[in-house]
Structure formats: C-alpha cells, structure tokens
N, C-alpha and C positions, 0 to 999 in steps of 0.2 A: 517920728515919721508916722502920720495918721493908716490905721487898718487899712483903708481901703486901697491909697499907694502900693501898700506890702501886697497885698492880694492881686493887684492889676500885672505887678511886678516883680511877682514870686518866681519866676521862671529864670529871668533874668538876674536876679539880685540872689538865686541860692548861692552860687559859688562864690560871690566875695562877702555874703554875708556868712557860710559855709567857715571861710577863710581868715575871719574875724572871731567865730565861738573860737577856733582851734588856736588862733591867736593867745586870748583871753584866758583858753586852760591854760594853755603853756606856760603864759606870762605871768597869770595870779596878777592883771593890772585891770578890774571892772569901772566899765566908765561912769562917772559919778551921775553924769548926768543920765545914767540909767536906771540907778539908787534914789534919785528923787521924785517922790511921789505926791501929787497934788490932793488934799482932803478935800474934799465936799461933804457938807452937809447933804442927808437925804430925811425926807421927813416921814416918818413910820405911818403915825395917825394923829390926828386928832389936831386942834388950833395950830399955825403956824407961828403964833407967838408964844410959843412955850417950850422954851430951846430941849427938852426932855423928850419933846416928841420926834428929835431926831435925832439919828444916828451915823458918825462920818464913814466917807468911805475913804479910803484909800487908790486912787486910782495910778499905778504904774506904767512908763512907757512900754507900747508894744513889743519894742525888741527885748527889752528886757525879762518880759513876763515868756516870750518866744526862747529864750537862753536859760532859763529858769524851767522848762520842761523839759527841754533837753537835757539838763545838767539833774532834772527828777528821776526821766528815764535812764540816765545812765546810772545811779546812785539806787536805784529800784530794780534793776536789771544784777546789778554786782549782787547785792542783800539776797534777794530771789537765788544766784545761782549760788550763793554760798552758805545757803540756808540759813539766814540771821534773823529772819521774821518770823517772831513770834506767828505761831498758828491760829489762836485763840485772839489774838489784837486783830480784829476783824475791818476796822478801819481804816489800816494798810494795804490790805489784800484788794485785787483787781477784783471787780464784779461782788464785789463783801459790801454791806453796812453794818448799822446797827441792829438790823433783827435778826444780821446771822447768830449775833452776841444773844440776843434776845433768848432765839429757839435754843441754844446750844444752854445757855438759865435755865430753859424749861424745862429741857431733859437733861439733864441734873437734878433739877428736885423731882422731876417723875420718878424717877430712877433711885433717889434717896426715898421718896414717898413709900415707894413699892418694897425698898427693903428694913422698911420702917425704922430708917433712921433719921433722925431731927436735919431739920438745916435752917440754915440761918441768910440771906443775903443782905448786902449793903450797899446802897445806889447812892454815886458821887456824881454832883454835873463839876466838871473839870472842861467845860465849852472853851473858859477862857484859861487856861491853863498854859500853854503856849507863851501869851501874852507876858506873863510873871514867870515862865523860865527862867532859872540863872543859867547864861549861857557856856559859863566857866563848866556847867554840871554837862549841857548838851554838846559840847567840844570834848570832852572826857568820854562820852558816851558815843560819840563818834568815833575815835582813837582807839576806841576801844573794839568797834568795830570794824577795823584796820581802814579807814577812809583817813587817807595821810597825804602828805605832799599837797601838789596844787589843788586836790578834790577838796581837802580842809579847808584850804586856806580861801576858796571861793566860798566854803561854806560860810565860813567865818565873815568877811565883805558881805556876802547877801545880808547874814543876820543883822546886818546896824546899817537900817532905811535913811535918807533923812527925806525931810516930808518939808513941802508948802502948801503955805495956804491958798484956800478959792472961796471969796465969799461968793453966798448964793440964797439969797431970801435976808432975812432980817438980822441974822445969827452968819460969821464967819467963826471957823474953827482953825485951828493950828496957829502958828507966828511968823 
C-alpha cells in the first residue's frame, strides 16, 4: 500500500490495521509479503558504469516498516523500564549519539590526565556489524533479556528478510 493511501487513510484504516499488529503478536504469523524487500541500486559518486560507485538499498513495504516501530517502541519501552540499557551504549538511548560516547572519552582521559595516570583507548568501526551477527548469539541475548514468547519469536521472522530485485541504470543487484 503506497505512503500516500496510508496517510490520506490513516483515520479510517487505524483500527483494522490496529486489529491486524495485535493479530500478528498473538499469532507469531508475519505476512511474507511484508518480509520482502526490493533492492535498488543507488549511485554514490562518480561514473555510472562503475558498479562500485553504488550502493543498494533496501527498500520495505510501508506497513511493515509501520509494525517494525511499533514492535521497536514496545521492545524499548520493556528495556527502558526494566533497566536493561546499558548507560554508556549511547546509541540506544533517545536523544544520545555518538558524541555523547565522544565527550564521556574525553572526560575520562581529562580525568585520567589530571590524576596522572596513563590511558590507553581503542576505536573499532563495527558500522557493519549487525550485518555478520550470528543470530543464534542475538536470540541468546534476547532470552537472556527475558523477550520470550511471541516478542521472540517476531523477533526471530523479522531477522530473516527475503529481498527482490529492481534493476535500475545499467547494474541490477539481488536475484
């Protein structure tokens, strides 16, 4: 269903679409054809014949990406009240990025500086990190965080996309 339907028809389509998430928890039945996401090439810089100059996207159906917030805020909301967020992991937290991480570095070694003791830091890009999860380890780490029952087991459906392709310029990507 294209954004702009949903937006014209947000009034009217909350409560059976309302009626459909609570479905979905209950059931642990996500529809596949929410799961599939069409890739595009998008081209960064430089020559368009140089398939390196692009990078795909991903693009998901609306409702899905719409059930996928709501199932973030409730899964953020549980974390939050039961205080399971790391403090210091600054790119969980509402209103946080990466220079809360930053400044919270720098005073630390002011602070090691001033009582003249050494320090040492070590910067990892772990961007794609996610990507290369084994997801056997982030279902463990879930459980462990007592998100059990249907909350897992949507978790679980979300993590395994399947994806088509969209050629678009000279270069299609996916199969």
């Amino acid at each position: 269903m294209p954004n702009r339907i949903l937006k014209i028809c947000s009034q009217s389509l909350a409560t059976p679409f309302s009626l459909l998430l609570n479905l979905i928890l209950s059931s642990v039945v996500f529809p596949t054809s929410w799961k599939t996401a069409t890739v595009m090439p998008i081209r960064k810089t430089g020559s368009q014949t140089v398939v390196q100059n692009y990078r795909p996207i991903a693009l998901l159906p609306s409702l899905s990406k719409v059930f996928e917030k709501l199932l973030h805020k409730h899964v953020y909301s549980y974390l939050e009240y039961h205080k399971l967020l790391i403090r210091n992991n600054s790119g969980f937290w509402k209103k946080h990025s990466t220079l809360n991480s930053l400044l919270g570095t720098c005073h630390s070694l002011y602070q090691a500086y001033d009582s003249n003791l050494s320090s040492r830091t070590v910067f990892l890009d772990i961007s794609k990190a996610f990507d290369r999860a084994d997801h056997t380890c982030l279902i463990f780490k879930l459980q462990q965080l007592r998100i059990v029952g249907s909350l897992l087991n949507l978790s679980i459906l979300l993590s395994l996309p399947s994806f088509s392709s969209c050629s678009s310029g000279p270069y299609s990507f996916g199969s």
